[in-house]
N, C-alpha and C positions, 0 to 999 in steps of 0.2 A: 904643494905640501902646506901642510898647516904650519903658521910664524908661531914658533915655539919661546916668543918673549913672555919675561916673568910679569906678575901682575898686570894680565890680560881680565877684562870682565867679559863674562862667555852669558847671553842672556837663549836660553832653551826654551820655546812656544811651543806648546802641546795643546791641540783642541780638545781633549779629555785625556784624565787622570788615567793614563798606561801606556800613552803614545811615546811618551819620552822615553820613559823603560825602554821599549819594544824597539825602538828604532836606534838609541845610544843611549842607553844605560853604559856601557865599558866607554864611553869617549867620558862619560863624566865621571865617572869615577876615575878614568886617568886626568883628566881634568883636577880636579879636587887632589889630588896626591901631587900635581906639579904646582900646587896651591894657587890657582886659581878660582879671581871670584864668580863663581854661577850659582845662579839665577832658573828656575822652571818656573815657568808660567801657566798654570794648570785652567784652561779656560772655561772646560762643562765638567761637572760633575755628573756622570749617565746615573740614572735613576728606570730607566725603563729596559722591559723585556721585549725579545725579539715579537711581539701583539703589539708593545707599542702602550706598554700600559705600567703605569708609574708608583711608584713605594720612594716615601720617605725614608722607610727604614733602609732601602738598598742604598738612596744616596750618604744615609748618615755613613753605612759601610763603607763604600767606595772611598769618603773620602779618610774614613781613619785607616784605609790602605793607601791613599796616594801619602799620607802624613808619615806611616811606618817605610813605606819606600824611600821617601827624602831622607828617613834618617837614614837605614841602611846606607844609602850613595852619599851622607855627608851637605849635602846640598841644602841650599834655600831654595825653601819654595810658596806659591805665591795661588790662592784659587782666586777666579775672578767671579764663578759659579752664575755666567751668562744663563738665560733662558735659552737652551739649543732651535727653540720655535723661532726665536728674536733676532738669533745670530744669523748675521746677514752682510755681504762686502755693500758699506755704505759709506757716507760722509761719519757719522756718528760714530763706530766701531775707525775707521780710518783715522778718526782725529784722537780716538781715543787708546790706541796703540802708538800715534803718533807721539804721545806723553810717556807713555810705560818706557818706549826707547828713548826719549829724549831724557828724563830722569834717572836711567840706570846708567846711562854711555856706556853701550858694548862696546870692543871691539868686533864683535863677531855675533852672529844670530843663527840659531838654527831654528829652522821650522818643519811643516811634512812636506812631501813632495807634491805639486801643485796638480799634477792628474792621476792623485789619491783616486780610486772611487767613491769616497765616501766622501759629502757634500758639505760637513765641516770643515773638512779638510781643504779641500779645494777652499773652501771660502776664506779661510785663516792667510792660506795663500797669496790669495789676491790682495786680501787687506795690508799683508808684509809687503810685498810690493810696491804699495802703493807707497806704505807709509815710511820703506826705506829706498824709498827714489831721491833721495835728496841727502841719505846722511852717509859719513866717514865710515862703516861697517864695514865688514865682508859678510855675505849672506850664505847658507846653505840648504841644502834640503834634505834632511833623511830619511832612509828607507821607507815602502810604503807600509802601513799596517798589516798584521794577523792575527786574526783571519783576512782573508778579504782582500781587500787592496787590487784585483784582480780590474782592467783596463786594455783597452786597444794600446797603450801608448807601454815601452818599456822604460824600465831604470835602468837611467846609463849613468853609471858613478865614476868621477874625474877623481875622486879623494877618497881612501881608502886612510882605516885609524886599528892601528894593530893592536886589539885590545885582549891578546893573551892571557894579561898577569890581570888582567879585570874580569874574569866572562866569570867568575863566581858571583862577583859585586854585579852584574849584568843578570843573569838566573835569581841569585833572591831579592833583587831589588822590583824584578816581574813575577817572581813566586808571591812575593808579599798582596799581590793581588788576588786573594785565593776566590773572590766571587768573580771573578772575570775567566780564571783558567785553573781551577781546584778538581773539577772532573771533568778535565779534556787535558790533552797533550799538544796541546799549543806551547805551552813554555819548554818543552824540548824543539818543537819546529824552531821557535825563533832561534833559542841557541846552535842547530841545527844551520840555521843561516847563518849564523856565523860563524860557523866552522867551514862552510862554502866560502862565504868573503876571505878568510883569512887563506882558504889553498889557494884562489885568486892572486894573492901576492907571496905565498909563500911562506906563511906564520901560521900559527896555530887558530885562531880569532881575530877576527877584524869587523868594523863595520863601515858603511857602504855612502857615501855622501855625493850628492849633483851641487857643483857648485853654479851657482847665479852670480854673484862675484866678489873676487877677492883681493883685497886691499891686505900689501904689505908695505908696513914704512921702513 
């Protein structure tokens, strides 16, 4: 279970502006109401269409949707707005998240789940591991992305976060994304998922975490 001690810093890595929504939006909004400091770390801002072809104007959108989201959930949050071309698990990016966690001191990190399909993801991954092989944290991983996220390998979630009294703070903190899911019904799948995770344990909403490890003092 998650160490329910007060002033906990919870630092959330998202390889682009919707990941955090989609996978725990309601842990951070229950987060934030047990007045905890968090932290989103928003690392690409997407600018391109599924051709592969890039507008300014989409990223200036995106990111005044990742801005209106943070407020919704209450949260700090942080673009680092990498070149997605660029990003890459290396010594450079390794040492350079080495810093963001050494200057925030989590207790706790979440990140996406490391056989994401999708190859930021996976690479964001690797560089959290690396870069918290050596510190006092507990690490997690949450759910994969939707769309998508589709993989040989499944999610098997050791921690479960019953986010009932949140799945509104959850839905408009990923409605606020209206270029990412305004004429599609992916923001009911996701809530949809969580309405699966929560029969899982028996509550109304929940969402779904793989832990990598967990440090309680």
């Amino acid at each position: 279970m998650l160490d329910l001690k007060p002033h906990k810093r919870i630092l959330v890595l998202a390889p682009h502006a919707d990941d955090a929504e989609i996978g725990m939006g309601g842990t951070i909004g229950k987060f934030i109401q047990l007045g905890y400091d968090v932290k989103i770390i928003n690392i690409i801002i997407p600018c391109e269409d599924f051709n592969g072809i890039s507008s300014e104007l989409a990223k200036v959108r995106r990111r005044n949707e990742a801005e209106l989201s943070a407020r919704i959930l209450g949260v700090s949050m942080e673009i680092l707005d990498i070149d997605p071309y660029d990003f890459k698990f290396n010594r450079l990016y390794t040492k350079m998240f080495d810093k963001i966690i050494h200057d925030f001191r989590p207790n706790e990190i979440f990140m996406t789940w490391e056989h994401d399909s999708h190859q930021d993801h996976q690479i964001l991954a690797s560089i959290v591991f690396s870069a918290t092989r050596k510190n006092n944290c507990s690490l997690y991983m949450y759910e994969t992305m939707l769309p998508g996220g589709i993989s040989s390998k499944s999610f098997r979630p050791q921690l479960f976060v019953d986010i009932s009294d949140f799945i509104d703070t959850k839905r408009n903190s990923v409605d606020a994304y209206e270029s990412v899911f305004g004429e599609t019904s992916l923001s009911k799948a996701i809530v949809d998922r969580a309405s699966f995770r929560g029969g899982q344990i028996g509550v109304g909403y929940a969402e779904a975490f793989e832990v990598v490890k967990q440090i309680v003092y």
